[in-house]
N, C-alpha and C positions, 0 to 999 in steps of 0.2 A: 479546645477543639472547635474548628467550623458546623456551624451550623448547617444541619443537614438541608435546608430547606436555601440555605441561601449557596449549595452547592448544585442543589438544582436548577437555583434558579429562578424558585418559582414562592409565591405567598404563600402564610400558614393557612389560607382558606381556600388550599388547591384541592380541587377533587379527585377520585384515584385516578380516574380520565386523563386528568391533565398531570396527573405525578408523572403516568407510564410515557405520557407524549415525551415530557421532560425530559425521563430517562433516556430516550430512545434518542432522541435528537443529541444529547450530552456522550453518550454512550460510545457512538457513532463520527462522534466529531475529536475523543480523544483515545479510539481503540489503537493500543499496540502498533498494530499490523498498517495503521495508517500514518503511525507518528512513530516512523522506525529508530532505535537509539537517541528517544527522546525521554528522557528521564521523567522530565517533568511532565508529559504529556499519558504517560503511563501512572504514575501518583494520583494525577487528576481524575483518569479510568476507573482508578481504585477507590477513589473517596466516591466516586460516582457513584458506582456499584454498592456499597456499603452505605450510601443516603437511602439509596431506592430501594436495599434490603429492609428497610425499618420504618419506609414512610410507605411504601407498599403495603403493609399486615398492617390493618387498621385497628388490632390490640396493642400489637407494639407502638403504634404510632400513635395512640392515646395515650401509652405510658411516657413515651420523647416529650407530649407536646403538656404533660402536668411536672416531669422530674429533669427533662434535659440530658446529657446525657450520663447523667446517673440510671437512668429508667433499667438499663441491664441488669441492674440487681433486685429489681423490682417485678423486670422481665420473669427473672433464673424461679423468682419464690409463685410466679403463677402460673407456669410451668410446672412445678412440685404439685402444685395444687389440684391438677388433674391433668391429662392424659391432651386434652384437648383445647388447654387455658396456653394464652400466649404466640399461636401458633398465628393460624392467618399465611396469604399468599408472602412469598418468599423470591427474591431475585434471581431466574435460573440462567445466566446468561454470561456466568461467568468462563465459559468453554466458545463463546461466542467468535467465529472467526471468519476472515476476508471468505473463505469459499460459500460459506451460506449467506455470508452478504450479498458476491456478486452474483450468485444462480440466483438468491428473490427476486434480487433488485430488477433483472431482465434489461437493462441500463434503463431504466425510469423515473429514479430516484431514491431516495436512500429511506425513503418515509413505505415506500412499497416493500422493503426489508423489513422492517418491523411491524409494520399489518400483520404479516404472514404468519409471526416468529411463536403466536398464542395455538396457531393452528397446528406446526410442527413440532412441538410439544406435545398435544395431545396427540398424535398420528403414530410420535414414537414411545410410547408409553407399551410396557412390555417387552421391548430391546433392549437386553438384559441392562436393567438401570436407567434405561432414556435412551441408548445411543444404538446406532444401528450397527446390525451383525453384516458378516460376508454374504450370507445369506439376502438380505435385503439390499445389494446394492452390484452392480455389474461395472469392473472397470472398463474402459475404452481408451486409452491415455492419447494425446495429440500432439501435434510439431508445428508452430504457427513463426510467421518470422517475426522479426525486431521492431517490424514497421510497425504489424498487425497487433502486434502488444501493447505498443505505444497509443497508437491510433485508436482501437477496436475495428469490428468489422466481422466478420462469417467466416465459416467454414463445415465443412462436412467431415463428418462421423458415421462410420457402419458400423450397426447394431448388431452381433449374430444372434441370433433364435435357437432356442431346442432343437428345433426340425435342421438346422442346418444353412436355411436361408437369413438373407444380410438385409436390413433396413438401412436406408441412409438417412439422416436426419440434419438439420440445421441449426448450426450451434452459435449463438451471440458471443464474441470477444469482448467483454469489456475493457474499454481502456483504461492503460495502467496496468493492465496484468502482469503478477511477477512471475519470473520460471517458476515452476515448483508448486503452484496455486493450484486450484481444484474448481472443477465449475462440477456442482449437482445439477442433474436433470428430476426432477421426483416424478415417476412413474413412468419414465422413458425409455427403462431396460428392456431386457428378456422376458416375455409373459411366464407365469407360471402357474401356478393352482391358484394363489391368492390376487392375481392378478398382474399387474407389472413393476417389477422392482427399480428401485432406482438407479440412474446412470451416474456415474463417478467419473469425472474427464480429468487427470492429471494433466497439466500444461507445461508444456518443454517448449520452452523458446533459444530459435537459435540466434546463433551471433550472429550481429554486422559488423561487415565489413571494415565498418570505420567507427560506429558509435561503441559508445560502452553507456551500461547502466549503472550508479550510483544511488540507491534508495528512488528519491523522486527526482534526482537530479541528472543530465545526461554529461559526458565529455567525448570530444571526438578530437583527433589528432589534425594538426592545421600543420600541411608543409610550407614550409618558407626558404627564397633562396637567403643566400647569406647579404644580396643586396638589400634586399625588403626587410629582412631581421636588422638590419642598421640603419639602413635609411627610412624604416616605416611605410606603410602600403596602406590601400584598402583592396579587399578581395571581398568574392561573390561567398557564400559561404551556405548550403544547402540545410535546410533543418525540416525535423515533419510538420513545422507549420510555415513553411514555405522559403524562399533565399531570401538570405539578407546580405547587406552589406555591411564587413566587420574590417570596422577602421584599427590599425595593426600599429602602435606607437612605433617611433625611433627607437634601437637598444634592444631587441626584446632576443632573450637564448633559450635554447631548447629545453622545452620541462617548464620554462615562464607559461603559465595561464589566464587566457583575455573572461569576464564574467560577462556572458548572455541574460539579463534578468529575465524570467517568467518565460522561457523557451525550453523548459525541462518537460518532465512528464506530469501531465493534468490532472488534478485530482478534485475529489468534494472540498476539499481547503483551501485550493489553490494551486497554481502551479510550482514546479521545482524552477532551476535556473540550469542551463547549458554554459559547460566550461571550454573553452576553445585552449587544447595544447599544443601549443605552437613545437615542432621540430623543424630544425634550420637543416638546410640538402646544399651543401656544398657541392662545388661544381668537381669533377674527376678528371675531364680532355683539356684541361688549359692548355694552348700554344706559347710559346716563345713570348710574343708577346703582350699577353694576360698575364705573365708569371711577371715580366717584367711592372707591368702597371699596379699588381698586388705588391708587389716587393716595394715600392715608390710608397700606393697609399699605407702600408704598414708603417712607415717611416713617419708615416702624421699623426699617428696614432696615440693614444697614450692611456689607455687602459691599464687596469691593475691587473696583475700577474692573474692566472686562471688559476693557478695551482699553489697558489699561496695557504691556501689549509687543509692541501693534500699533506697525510701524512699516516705512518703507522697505529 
């Protein structure tokens, strides 16, 4: 088994200061939600979490650093031994997700996410279990475009109140937002006896026109006439970090895709990459003598049959 200490990161003469910084910055760098359908980057989450569950309890983490990790059975018997042996702080951050990321973070940083995470623990203690009731939390859901998801950027939200009347408020887009994502406000809802309860912003993003989303990666449809699909082009080609020019080889058929490197969606790791799918727009009004010049260059032609592994 990997050493806990060298999954952190960090020396056996790290302080719990600097275990919890470890954690946070590790944590953070291979959650899930950031490393979509990535196996390994999810494993890596896991060992993380399960280092910084044992090297965080400074009983447990006496026992690792004399038995290795045999210590769990050494753990189990001081444990028996009273009520209050073995115990020590414990990693609660296994429920940890993009929505409390991106409401801390206020786009600042990813290290302003985990300042906060010791204080919203204590604040929800007594919700039934940690977590917050309907009671404690006001939806408001929103509709932001393709661009604004990508990009980030603002928007407004109305608040309504008991009494009837509407607050507007201003809400931060981080970029990258997936559909479906949640930005918290904490204490931004509806006032009540206890004060103001939290705002819950479910995020709908609509389609564009042309792009599509792919995890962190973008693709957009490239028309081409059938001259430029065979004889190669360059074209102007528009992206959210500004036009490019996308040089279009000789050959290319519809459903072929050209790779944009680091022109996808931005993130703390890095960015995705943009796929350019080319579809070929054949012409429909040819004349007389179009029909005759295609029929001429087909005759030079010598491609392999298109339908050669069409079949049942």
């Amino acid at each position: 088994m990997e050493d806990y200490y060298k999954i952190l990161e960090i020396p056996r003469s790290s302080s719990g200061d600097e275990i919890q910084r470890a954690y946070r910055k590790l944590a953070a760098k291979y959650h899930p939600d950031m490393n979509p359908d990535d196996r390994l980057a999810k494993e890596k989450f896991q060992k993380v979490q399960q280092a910084y569950e044992v090297l965080s309890a400074p009983e447990k983490r006496n026992l690792y650093d004399q038995y290795g990790h045999e210590f769990e059975a050494y753990a189990r018997a001081a444990e028996s031994a009273g009520p209050h042996r073995g115990g020590g702080r414990s990693a609660e951050f296994h429920d940890l997700d993009l929505e409390e990321l991106f409401s801390s973070m206020g786009g600042s940083g990813i290290d302003d996410l985990f300042r906060g995470t010791a204080g919203r623990r204590s604040r929800s203690r007594g919700r039934q279990g940690g977590r917050s009731t309907s009671n404690d939390r006001q939806l408001a859901p929103i509709t932001i475009s393709f661009e604004t998801a990508i990009k980030g950027g603002e928007t407004q939200v109305a608040v309504s109140q008991a009494n009837g009347s509407q607050e507007t408020l201003t809400v931060k887009i981080p970029a990258g937002i997936e559909d479906g994502k949640k930005i918290r406000l904490r204490g931004k809802g509806r006032r009540g006896e206890n004060g103001r309860v939290d705002l819950l912003i479910p995020v709908k993003v609509a389609p564009h026109p042309c792009y599509r989303r792919r995890g962190i990666h973008l693709e957009v449809d490239v028309p081409l006439t059938m001259f430029e699909a065979t004889l190669g082009t360059k074209i102007d080609l528009p992206t959210p970090r500004g036009t490019i020019t996308l040089t279009v080889p000789a050959g290319k058929s519809s459903g072929e895709k050209l790779r944009v490197k680091g022109y996808g969606v931005e993130t703390d790791q890095g960015s995705g990459d943009l796929f350019a799918v080319f579809r070929v727009v054949v012409p429909s009004d040819l004349d007389e003598e179009g029909r005759r010049l295609l029929n001429a260059f087909a005759k030079h032609t010598s491609s392999p049959d298109p339908r050669r592994d069409l079949r049942w």
